[in-house]
C-alpha positions as CSV (number, residue, x, y, z in Angstrom):
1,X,-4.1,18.9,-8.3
2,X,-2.3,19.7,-5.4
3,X,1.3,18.9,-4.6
4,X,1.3,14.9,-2.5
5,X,3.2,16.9,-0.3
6,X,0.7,18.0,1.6
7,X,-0.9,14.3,2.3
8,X,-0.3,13.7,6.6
9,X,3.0,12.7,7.9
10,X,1.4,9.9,9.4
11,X,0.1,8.7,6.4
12,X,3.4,9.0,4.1
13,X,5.3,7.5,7.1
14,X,2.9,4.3,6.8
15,X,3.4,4.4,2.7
16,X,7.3,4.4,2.9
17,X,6.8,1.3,5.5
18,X,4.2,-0.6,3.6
19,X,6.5,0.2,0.0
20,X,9.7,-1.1,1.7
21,X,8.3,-3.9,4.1
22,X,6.3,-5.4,0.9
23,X,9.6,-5.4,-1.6
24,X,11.6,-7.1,1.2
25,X,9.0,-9.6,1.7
26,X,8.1,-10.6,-1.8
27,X,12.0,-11.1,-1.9
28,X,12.4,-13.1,1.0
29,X,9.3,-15.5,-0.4
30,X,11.4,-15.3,-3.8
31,X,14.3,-16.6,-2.3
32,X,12.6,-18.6,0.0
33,X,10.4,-20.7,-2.8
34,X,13.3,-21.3,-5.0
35,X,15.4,-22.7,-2.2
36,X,18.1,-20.2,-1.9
37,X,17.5,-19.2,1.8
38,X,15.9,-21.3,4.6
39,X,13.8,-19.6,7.3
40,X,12.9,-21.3,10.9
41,X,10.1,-23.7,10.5
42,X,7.4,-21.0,12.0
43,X,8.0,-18.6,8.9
44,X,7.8,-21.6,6.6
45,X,4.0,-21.8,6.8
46,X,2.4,-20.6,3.6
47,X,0.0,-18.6,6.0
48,X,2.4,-16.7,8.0
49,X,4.3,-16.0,4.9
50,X,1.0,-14.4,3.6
51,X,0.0,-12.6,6.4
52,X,3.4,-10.8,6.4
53,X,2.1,-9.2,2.8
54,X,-0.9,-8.6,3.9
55,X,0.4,-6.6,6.8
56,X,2.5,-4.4,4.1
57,X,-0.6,-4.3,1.7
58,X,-2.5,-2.7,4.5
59,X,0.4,0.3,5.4
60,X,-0.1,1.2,1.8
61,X,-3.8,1.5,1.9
62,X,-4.1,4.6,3.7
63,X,-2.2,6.7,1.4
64,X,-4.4,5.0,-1.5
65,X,-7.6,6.1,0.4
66,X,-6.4,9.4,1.0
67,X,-5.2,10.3,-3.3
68,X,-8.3,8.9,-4.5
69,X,-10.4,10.9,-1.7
70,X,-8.5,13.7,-3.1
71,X,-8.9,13.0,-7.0
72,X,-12.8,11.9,-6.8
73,X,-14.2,15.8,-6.9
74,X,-11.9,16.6,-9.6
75,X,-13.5,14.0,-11.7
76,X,-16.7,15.2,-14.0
77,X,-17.9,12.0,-14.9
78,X,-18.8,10.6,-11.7
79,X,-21.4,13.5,-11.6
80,X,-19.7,15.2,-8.4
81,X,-18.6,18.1,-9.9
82,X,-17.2,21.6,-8.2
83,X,-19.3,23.8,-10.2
84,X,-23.0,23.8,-10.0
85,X,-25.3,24.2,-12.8
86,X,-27.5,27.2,-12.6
């Protein structure tokens, strides 16, 4: 398999966000939840909170999409094989 390297700048750009936006907010609702930090009331809603991860969840998905697209020929069992049977 090819080096990841090679995957679109614009796509490991968007990985690094997602990776580092989604640690600091599952700390922030860590802290948060057990009380020792207090936000404004607006990012005390359970749904804005959740949105936030979800917003990080979807800068990782591109670079998910794009090593599976990559990995799926390589794989025999799925019947999409390189090779064709004479």
């Amino acid at each position: 398999m090819r080096s990841f390297g090679d995957m679109p700048k614009f796509v490991i750009i968007l990985e690094v966000i997602g990776l580092l936006l989604l640690l600091l907010l599952l700390l922030l609702v860590y802290l948060v939840i057990n009380n020792y930090i207090e936000l404004a009331v607006l990012f005390m809603k359970k749904g804005i909170l959740l949105a936030m991860i979800m917003l990080a969840i979807g800068c990782i998905i591109p670079a998910i999409v794009h090593i599976v697209w990559r990995v799926l020929p390589k794989l025999s069992f799925f019947g999409i094989d390189q090779q064709k049977n004479s």
